[in-house]
N, C-alpha and C positions, 0 to 999 in steps of 0.2 A: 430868278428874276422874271424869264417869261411868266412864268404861272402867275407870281403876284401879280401882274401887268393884265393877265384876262380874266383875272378876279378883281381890280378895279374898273376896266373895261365893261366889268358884266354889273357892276355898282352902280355906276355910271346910265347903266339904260334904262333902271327902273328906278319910280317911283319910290319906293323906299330905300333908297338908297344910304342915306347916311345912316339911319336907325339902322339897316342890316352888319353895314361897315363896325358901329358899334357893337352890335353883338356879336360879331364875326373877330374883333379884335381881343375881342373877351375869349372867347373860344379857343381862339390860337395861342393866347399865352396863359391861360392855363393849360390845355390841352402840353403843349411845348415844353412848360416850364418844371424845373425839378418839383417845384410842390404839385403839379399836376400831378408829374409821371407819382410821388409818392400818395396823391388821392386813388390814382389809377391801382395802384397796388394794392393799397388797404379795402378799396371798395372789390377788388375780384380774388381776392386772397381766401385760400379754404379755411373756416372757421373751425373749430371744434366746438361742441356742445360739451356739456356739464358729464354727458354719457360717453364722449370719445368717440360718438357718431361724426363721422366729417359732411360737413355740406358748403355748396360752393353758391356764393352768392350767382343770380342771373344778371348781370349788364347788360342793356345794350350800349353800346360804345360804336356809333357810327364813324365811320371815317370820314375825313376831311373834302371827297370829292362827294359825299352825300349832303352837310352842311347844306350849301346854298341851296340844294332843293328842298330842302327842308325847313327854312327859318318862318316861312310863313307857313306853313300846313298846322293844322291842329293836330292836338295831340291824337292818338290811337283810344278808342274807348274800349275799358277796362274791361274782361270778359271772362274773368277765370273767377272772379267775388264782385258783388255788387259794389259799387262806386258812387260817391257824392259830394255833393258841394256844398257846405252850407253860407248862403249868400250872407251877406251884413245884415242883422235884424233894424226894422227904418226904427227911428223914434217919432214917432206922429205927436209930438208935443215940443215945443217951445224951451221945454225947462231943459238946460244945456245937461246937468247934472244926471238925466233919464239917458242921454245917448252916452256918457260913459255906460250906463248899466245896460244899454243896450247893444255897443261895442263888447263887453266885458259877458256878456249872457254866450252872445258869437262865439266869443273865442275859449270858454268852458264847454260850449258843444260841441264845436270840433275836438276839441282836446279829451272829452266824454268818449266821443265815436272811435277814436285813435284808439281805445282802448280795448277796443274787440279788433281782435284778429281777423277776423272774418270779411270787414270792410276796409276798401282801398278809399281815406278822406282825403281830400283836399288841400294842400296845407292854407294858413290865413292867407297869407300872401298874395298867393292866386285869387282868390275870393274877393279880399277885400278892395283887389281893382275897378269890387261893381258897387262901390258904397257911392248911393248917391243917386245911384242909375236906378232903370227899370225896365231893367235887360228881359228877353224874350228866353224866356227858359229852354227854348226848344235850339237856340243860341249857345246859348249857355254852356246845354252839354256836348254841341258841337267842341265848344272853344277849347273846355278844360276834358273832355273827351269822359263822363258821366254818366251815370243811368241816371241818378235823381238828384234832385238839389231840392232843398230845404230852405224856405222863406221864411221869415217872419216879422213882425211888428210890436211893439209898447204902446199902448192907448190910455192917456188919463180916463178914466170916467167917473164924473162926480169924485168922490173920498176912495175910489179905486184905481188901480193899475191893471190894464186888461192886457195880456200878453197874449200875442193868436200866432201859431204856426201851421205851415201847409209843407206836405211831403209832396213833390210832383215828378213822375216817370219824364224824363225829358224828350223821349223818344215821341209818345202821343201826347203829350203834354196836360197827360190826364192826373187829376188827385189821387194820391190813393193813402192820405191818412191828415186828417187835420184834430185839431184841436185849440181851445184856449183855456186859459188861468187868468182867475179874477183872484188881487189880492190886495189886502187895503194898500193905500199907500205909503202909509205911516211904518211899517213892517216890511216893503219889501226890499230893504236892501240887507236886514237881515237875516232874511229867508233863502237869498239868491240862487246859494247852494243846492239848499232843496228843493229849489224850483227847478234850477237846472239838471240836477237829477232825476227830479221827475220825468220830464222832455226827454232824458237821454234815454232812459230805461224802457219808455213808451216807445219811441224812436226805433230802436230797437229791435224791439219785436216785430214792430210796423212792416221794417224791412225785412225781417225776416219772414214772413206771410207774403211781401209783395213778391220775394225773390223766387219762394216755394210754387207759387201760381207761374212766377214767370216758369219754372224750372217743368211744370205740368201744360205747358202748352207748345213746349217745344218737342222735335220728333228725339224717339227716344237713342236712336243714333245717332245723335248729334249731342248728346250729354255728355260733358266733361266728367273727370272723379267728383269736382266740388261741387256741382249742378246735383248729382247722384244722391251725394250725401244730403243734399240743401231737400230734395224730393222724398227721401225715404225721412227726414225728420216730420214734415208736413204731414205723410201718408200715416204715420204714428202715431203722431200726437195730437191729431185730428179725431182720432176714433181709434186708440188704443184697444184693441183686442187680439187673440194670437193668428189670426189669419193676413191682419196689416203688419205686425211683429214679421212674418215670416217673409211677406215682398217684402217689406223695409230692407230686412235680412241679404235678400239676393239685390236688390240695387246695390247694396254696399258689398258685397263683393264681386259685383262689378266695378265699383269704383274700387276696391283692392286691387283689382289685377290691371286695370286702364292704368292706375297711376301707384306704383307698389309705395312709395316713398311718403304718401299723405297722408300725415299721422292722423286728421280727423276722420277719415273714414275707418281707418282701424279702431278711434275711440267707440267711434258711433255702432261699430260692429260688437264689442267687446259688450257696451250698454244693452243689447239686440240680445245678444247672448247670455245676460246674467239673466235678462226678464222674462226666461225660459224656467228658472225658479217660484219667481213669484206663481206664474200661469201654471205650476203643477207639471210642467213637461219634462222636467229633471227623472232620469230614472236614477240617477249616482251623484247626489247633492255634490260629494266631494272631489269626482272626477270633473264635473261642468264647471263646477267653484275654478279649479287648476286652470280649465280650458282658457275662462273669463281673464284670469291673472295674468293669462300669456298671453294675449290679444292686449291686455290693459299695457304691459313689459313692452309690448311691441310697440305701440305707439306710443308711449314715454321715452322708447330709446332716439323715436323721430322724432321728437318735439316736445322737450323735456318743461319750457317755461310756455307753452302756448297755451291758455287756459280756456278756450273748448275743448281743446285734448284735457287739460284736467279735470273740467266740469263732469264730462261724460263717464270718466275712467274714475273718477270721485264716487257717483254714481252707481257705478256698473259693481264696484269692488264691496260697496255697502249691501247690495244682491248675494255679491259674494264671502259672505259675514266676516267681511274683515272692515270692519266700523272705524277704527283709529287710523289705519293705513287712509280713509276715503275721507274724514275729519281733515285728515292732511293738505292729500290733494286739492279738496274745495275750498279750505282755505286761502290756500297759495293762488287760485283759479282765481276768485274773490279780489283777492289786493289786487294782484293784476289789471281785473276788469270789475268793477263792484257792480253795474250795470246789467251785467248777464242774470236776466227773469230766472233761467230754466239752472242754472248754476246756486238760486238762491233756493229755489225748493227743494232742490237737492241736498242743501247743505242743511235744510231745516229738519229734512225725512233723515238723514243720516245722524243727527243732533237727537232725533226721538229713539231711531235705534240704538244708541249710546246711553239711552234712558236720561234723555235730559230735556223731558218735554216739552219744560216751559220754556230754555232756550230758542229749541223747533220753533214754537210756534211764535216768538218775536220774528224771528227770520221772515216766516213765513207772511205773517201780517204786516211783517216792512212789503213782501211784494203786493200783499193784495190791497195796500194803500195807495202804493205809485203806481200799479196799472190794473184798476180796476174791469178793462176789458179787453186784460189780456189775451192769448190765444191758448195760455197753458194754465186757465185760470182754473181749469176742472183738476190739473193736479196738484197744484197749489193746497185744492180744498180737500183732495182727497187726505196727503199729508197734515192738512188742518185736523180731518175727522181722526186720526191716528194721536194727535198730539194729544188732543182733547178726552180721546177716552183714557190716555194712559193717566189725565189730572182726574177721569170721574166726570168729567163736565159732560154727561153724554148727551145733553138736549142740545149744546153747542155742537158735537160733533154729529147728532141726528143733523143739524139742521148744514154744517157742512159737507156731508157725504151727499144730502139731497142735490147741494148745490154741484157736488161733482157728477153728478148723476144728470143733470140739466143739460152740463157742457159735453160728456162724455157718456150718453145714454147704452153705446159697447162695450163699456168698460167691467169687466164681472164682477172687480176688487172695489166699484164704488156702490155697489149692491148687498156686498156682506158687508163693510163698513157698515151702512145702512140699517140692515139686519142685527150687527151687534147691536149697534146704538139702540133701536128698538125694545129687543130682547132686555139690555138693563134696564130700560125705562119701564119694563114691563108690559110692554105693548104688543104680546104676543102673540092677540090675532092680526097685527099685520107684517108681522114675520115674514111667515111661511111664506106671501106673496114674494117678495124677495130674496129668497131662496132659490124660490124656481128659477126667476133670475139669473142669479150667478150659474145655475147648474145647466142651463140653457145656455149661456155664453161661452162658459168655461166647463165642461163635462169633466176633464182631468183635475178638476180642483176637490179634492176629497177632505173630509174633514182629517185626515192621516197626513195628506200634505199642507195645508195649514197648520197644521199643527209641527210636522217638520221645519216650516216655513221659519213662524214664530222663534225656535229654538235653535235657528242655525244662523238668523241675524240679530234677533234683539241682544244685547248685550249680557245687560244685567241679569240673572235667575228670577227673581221675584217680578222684575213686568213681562218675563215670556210665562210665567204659571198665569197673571194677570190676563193677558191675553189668550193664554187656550181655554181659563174659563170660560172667558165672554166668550169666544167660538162655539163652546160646547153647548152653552147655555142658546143660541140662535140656531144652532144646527139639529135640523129632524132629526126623530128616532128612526 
């Protein structure tokens, strides 16, 4: 009884007093009550996964004399994956009908973003406290403890509906990705979906550029494992070539050994390691293939349904010519999270190694329709240029290898692309220029290992003779 007595005492002197009372009454009878103690149990209870791997959920569970100094403090901001909020999208029109679709747009995004692992969202709840307001962002991420939050608006104009989002760091409360969608008005409610897929998908990436800069301007001991991984994908896929492959490489194992238990740093190592084939740096195709397997083994046993661990390891295993095991995994990756850019080229280049081109390349022009200015729009095209020679369409695929050649001017493999394409077209004084090329970027790329390459992932016989022709037919005497 004392206690309760200087816990209404202490009620009693401040300012919010009733509101804390309430929350505090809430707290102690669940906290107290057998359905608590039975929350309490299931939320800290060791799970097993699908592999018999045990992992134990983290709670924090403050104790009761922490409470009162805690009811008004804001949350703690997220620090281990990037965090956000997506606010209420406004309806800037009158037509009551537009703020369902603009309530309803909200809560597809959030529920889009929930769908990558990688980000800590917001639930609506918390968010849609600010429907109506015109909260200070920089507020904001104090309140729900965020890196960014996500704005948006619905605008009639004239026979159109103009939809505008803004991505803002809440810390400087600087932009760091906007966009809008004009669509008549007539059609948009039954395009919704695809409108909000589009935003999700863009989103997406946005964040993942935003995170990879933050992750490069911090000192480098001070990098968490997922910071590591989030730096070594940027440093990659930025400028693909085997000298970014090989730091890629050592940041992530660094983050192996900072955090053993994190399956995507082991995916992303496993990917690191298969694209030691393509680059001609295999000296025993079938010992590295093995190495690849057991790195890919390793983090599937840590995180069997997380689908950046399957994206990469989907990936890494098609390197490793096992094409229907990696069909698998990017499938499963896929339903999961449909949303994932770098999951769907993946699934388009592993679909062409499977010899099923024209599959590939739907895939793939699903991404390069929803994020035209992507950040992995160069491997996207280089996949396109592969689809494309396996149908014959080679002025299609000349003109996508250029465009992977734009994005990714290090890259050696969007330079023989290039060269093929060329070569069938017949265009073979501008060949050779491209030649040089690759053999200046990539010196260990022989026409023996290409050729290796070809018949250790393509599937089918008749598109790997298909393709060592065309090699042969661009490669010097």
């Amino acid at each position: 009884m004392d206690t309760l007595n200087q816990i209404f005492t202490w009620l009693s002197d401040h300012e919010a007093g009733f509101s804390a009372l309430a929350a505090l009454v809430v707290i102690i009878g669940v906290t107290l009550s057998p359905l608590g103690a039975g929350l309490r149990g299931l939320l800290s209870r060791k799970d097993k996964t699908e592999s018999g791997i045990t992992q134990t959920a983290k709670i924090y569970e403050p104790d009761l004399s922490e409470t009162l100094d805690t009811l008004n403090t804001p949350p703690s901001p997220i620090t281990d994956k990037p965090s956000i909020a997506v606010l209420p999208f406004v309806n800037m029109s009158d037509d009551k009908s537009q703020e369902y679709f603009a309530d309803g747009m909200t809560e597809d995004i959030i529920t889009g973003l929930s769908c990558d692992s990688r980000l800590f969202v917001v639930a609506r709840n918390s968010t849609f406290a600010y429907k109506g307001q015109t909260p200070d962002i920089r507020e904001v991420g104090k309140e729900l403890g965020v890196r960014y939050v996500l704005e948006g608006s619905i605008r009639p104009v004239s026979e159109r509906l103009r939809i505008t989002v803004q991505l803002i760091e809440t810390d400087t409360g600087m932009h760091i990705w906007a966009d809008k969608i004009d669509r008549p008005v007539s059609e948009i409610f039954d395009i919704q979906d695809e409108v909000v897929d589009d935003l999700v998908t863009t989103l997406c990436s946005s964040l993942g550029v935003a995170e990879g800069q933050r992750a490069q301007r911090a000192r480098p001991e001070n990098l968490q494992a997922w910071a590591l991984c989030v730096q070594a994908e940027v440093l990659y896929f930025s400028q693909a070539n085997p000298e970014t492959m090989a730091e890629a490489e050592h940041l992530l194992r660094r983050a192996t050994e900072i955090e053993p238990g994190y399956a995507a740093s082991w995916a992303l190592l496993a990917y690191m390691a298969s694209m030691q084939i393509p680059y001609g740096l295999s000296d025993d195709l079938a010992k590295d293939s093995a190495n690849v397997l057991s790195l890919v083994s390793k983090a599937l046993r840590l995180a069997p349904n997380d689908p950046v661990v399957l994206g990469y390891c989907g990936c890494a295993v098609t390197w490793a010519g096992q094409v229907n095991q990696a069909i698998d995994y990017l499938e499963r990756s896929l339903a999961i999270n449909p949303n994932s850019n770098i999951t769907r080229i993946f699934y388009g280049g592993a679909l062409w190694a499977d010899a099923k081109p024209d599959e590939g390349l739907a895939q793939l022009q699903l991404f390069t329709r929803r994020s035209t200015k992507d950040p992995y729009i160069g491997l996207g095209s280089f996949f396109i240029a592969f689809c494309h020679c396996s149908l014959n369409d080679f002025l299609q695929a000349e003109q996508a290898a250029r465009n992977c050649v734009r994005h990714q001017p290090g890259f050696a493999w969007a330079y023989l692309m290039l060269a093929i394409s060329l070569a069938a077209l017949g265009r073979d004084a501008e060949v050779s220029a491209q030649m040089e090329k690759v053999h200046q970027l990539a010196p260990s790329m022989t026409l023996e290992v290409v050729e290796d390459f070809w018949r250790h992932v393509i599937r089918k016989p008749e598109q790997t003779e298909q393709f060592i022709a065309l090699t042969r037919q661009a490669w010097p005497d």
